[in-house]
C-alpha positions as CSV (number, residue, x, y, z in Angstrom):
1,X,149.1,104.1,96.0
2,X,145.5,105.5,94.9
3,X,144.6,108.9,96.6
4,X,140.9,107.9,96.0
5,X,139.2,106.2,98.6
6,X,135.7,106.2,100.4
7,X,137.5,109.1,102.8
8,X,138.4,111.4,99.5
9,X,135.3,110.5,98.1
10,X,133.0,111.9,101.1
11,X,135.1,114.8,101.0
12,X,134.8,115.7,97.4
13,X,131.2,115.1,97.4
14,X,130.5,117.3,100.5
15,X,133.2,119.8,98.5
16,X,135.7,120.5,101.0
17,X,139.0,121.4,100.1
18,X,141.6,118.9,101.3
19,X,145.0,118.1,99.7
20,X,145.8,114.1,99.8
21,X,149.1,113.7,101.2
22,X,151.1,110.1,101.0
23,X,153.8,109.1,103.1
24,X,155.5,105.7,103.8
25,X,154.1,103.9,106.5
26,X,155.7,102.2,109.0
27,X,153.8,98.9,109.9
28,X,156.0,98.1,112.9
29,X,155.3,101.4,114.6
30,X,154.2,101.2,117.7
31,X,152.7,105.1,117.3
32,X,151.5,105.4,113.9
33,X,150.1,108.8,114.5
34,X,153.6,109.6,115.5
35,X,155.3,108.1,112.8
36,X,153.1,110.0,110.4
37,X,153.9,113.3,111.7
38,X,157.2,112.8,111.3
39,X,157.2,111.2,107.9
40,X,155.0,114.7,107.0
41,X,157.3,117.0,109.1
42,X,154.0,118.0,111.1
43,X,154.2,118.9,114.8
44,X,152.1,115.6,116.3
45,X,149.6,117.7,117.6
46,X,148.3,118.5,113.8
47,X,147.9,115.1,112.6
48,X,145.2,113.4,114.1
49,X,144.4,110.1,115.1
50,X,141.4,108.1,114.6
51,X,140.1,106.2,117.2
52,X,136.7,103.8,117.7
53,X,135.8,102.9,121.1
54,X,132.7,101.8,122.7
55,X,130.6,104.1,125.2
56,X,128.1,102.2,127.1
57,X,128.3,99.3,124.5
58,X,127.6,102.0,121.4
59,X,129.9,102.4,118.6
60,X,131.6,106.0,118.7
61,X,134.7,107.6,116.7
62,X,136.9,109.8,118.5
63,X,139.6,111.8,116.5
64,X,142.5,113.4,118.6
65,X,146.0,114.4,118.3
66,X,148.6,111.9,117.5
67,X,151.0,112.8,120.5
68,X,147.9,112.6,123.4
69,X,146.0,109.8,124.6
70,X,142.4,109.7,124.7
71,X,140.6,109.8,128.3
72,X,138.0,107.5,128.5
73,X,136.2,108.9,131.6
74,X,136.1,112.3,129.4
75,X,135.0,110.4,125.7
76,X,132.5,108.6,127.8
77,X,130.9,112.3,129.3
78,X,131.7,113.6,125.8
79,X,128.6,110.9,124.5
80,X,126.5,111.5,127.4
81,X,127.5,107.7,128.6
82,X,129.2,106.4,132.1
83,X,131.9,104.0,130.8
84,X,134.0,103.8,127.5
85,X,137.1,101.7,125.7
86,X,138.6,101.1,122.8
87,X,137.1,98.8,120.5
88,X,138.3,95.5,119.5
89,X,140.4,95.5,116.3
90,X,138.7,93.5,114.4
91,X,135.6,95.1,115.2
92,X,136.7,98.3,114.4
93,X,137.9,97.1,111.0
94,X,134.4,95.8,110.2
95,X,132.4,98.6,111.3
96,X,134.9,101.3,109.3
97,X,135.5,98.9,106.2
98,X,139.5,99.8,106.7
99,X,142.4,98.0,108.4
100,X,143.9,99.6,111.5
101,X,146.5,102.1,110.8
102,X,144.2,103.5,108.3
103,X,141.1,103.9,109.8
104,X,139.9,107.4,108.8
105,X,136.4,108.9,110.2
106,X,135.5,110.0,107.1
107,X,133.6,107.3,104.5
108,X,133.3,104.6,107.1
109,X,131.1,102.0,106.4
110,X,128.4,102.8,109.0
111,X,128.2,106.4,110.5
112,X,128.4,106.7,114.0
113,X,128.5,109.3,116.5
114,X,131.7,111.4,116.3
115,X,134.1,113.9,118.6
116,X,136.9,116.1,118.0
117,X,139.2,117.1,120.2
118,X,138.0,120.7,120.7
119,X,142.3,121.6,120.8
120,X,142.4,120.8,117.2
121,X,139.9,123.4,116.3
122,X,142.2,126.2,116.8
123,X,144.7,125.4,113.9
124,X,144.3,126.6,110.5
125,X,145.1,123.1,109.7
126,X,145.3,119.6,110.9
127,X,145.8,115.9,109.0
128,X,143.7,113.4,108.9
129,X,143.8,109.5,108.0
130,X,142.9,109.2,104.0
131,X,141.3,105.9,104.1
132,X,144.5,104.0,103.9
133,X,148.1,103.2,105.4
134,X,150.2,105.9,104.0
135,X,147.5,108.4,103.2
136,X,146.6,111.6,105.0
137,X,144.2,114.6,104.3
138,X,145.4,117.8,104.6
139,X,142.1,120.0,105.6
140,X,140.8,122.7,108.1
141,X,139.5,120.9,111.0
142,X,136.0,123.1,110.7
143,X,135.7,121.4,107.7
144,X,136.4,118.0,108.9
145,X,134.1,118.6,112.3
146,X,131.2,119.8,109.8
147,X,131.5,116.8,107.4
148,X,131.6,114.5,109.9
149,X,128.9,116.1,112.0
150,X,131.8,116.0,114.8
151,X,130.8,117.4,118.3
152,X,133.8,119.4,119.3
153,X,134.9,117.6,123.5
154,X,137.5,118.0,126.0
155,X,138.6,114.2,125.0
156,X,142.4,114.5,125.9
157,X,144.1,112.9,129.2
């Protein structure tokens, strides 16, 4: 598996320090978020999930800890809109240029607006999709909020 993807490459240009981290992906899991952290030996609520949904009709990225769920009414306020959900996959896949379960918000295609859950901001660390099934950054989630020019939300049921 290459550790060099769009993700890595955004990363390395905007020089953050990250650590690429593989694992073996399970492609009949029903939480892959889950079944990352526990491939890692992470505590779910440091590997994050990535996650594009539609508010009012507009694309938008939401990246929140694997073990929660994303609130709609609360991503939808976080953009400033009235109604959100998730985006179709295929949609999702040809906005971001990658296949779900490795959807990461970094190097996507086209940029859209972006949240973090403002919960993840506290830990030294968190992990992040690499750009591929099976690959995660390691990174502070400073970092990853400034790269991505992530507003920080309450986006968490």
């Amino acid at each position: 598996m290459s550790k060099t993807t769009r993700a890595t490459q955004e990363l390395t240009k905007a020089k953050v320090a990250f650590t690429a981290v593989t694992y073996d992906y399970d492609p009949g899991s029903e939480k892959v978020g889950l079944q990352a952290a526990e491939a890692l030996g992470e505590e779910p609520h440091r590997v994050l999930k990535t996650l594009m949904a539609e508010v009012d009709g507009k694309p938008v990225c939401a990246v929140v800890p694997s073990d929660h769920e994303v609130s709609m009414k609360k991503l939808a306020a976080a953009f400033g809109g009235k109604s959100a959900a998730m985006m179709k996959v295929p949609d999702a896949e040809r906005l971001t240029g990658y296949h779900v379960g490795g959807i990461s918000p970094f190097g996507q295609k086209r940029k859209v607006p972006t949240a973090i859950e403002e919960t993840a901001l506290v830990h030294a660390y968190v992990y992040i999709n690499g750009g591929q099934r099976g690959l995660q950054v390691r990174l502070s989630p400073q970092d990853a909020a400034a790269v991505l020019g992530a507003k920080a939300a309450a986006l968490i049921a």
